[in-house]
N, C-alpha and C positions, 0 to 999 in steps of 0.2 A: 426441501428442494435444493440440489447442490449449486453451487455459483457455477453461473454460464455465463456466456457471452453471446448475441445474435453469431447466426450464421453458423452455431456449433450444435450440437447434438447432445440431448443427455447422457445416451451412451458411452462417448469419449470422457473418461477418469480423468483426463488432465490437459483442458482444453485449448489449444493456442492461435486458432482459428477465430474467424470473425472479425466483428469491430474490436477495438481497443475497447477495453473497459478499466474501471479501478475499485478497489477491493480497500478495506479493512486487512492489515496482514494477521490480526489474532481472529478475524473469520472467513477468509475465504481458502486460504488452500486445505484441503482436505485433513481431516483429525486436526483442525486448528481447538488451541484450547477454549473460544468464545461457543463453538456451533459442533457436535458431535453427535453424530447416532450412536447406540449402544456399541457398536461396533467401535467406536473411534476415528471414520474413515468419512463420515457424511457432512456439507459447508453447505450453508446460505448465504456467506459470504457478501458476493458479489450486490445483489441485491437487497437483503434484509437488513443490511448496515442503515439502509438509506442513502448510500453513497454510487450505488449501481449504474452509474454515467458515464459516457465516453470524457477519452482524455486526449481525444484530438489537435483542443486546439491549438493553433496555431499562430506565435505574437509575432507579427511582423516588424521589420527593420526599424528602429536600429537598437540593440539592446546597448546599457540597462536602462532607458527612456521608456523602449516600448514594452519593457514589462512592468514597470513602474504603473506605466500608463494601465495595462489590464488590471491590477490590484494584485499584485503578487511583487518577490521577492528574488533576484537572480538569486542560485544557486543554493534558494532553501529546497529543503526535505520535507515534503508535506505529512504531518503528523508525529514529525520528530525535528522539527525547528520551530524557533519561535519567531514572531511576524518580521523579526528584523532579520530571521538569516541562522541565524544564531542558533548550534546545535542546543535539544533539552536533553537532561540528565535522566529524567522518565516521563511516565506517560501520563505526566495532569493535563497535559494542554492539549492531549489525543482525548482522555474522558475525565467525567467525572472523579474525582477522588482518585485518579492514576489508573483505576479500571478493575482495582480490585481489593477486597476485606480479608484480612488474616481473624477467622475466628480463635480462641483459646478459652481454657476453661469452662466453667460447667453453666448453666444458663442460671441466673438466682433472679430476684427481685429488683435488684437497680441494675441490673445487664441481662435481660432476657434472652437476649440471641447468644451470648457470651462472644461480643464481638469485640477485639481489642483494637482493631482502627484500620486505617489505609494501609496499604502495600502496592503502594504502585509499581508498576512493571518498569524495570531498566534498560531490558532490551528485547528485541523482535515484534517491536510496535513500529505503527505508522502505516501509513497510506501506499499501497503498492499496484500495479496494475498487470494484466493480460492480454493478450489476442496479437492479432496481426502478427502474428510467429510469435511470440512472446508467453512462457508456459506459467500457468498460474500456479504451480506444484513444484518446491525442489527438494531435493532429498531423497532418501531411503524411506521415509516416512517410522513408522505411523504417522507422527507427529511431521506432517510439512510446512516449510516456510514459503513465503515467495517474493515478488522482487521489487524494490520501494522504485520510488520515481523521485528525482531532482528535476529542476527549472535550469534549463543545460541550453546555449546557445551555438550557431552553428559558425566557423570559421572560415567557411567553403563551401561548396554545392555537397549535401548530404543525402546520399539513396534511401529508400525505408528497407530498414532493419540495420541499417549501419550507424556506427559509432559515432553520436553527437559531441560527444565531447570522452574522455578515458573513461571506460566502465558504464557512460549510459548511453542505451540505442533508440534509436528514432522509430517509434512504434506507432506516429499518429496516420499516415498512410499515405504520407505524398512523402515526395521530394523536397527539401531545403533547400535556400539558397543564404549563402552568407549575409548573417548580421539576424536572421530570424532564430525565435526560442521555441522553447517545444518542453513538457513535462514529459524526460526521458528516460525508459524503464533499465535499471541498473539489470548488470548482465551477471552479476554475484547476487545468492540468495543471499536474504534476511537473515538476521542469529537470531538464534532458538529462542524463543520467548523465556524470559527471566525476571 
């Protein structure tokens, strides 16, 4: 089932319509390396992460109090910072073991699977979201990225789909008014998973 959004159609290849939703970025934009059809082009993305939830909300005045107060972080990257803020190097703290085993060698008796260990992912991890104009697909593809979300506060009256702060837009579906925060979808794709 590809990743959608309410209010969108399975039809539409790359959804931006609907509620805000938020994705997995190594499952939801199409030919992502977590969820492929034979083809290379099919995402469950959105939903089979378990993370298939809107990213509306909305922390009200006055930051960095009242984001404190929700349980989050001004200006972390969700699935690519750690709780203080603070960018990570890769992706243990997105999964398990970094999200992924480098096998080698032949399978024997004390290494059956011939697994030589972690290799976690350095870049194109982390938590990104869709809809409200906001496209869950960038690239040429096969291989598509799409677009992470920061905790971005507003400085001024902000319309929905304009610039909460340089590079991320306000995708939860109202208007802002200065001093309120918002998880805002960056307007530059992801880098290609690494």
């Amino acid at each position: 089932m590809p990743a959608m959004n309410p209010g969108n159609t399975a039809a539409t290849g790359n959804p931006s319509t609907g509620a805000f939703v938020i994705m997995d970025l190594l499952s939801g934009p199409k030919g992502s390396p977590k969820d492929t059809d034979p083809s290379g082009k099919a995402s469950t993305g959105a939903l089979s992460t378990g993370i298939g939830f809107g990213a509306t909300q909305v922390i009200g005045p006055t930051a960095p109090a009242s984001i404190k107060a929700a349980g989050f972080t001004d200006d972390t990257v969700p699935g690519a910072a750690k709780l203080d803020g603070t960018a990570t190097t890769n992706a243990t703290y997105m999964y398990i073991g970094g999200g992924r085993s480098v096998t080698s060698g032949s399978p024997n008796y004390s290494n059956p699977a011939g697994v030589a260990g972690c290799s976690p992912y350095t870049a194109g991890y982390g938590i990104g979201g869709f809809g409200n104009g906001g496209s869950r697909d960038a690239g040429a593809g096969p291989a598509f990225t799409g677009f992470s979300l920061k905790m971005v506060t507003a400085t001024g009256a902000v319309a929905t789909g304009a610039a909460v702060e340089t590079g991320f837009l306000n995708r939860s579906g109202v208007a802002l008014v200065s001093g309120q925060s918002v998880f805002g979808s960056s307007n530059t794709a992801s880098a290609a998973v690494a």
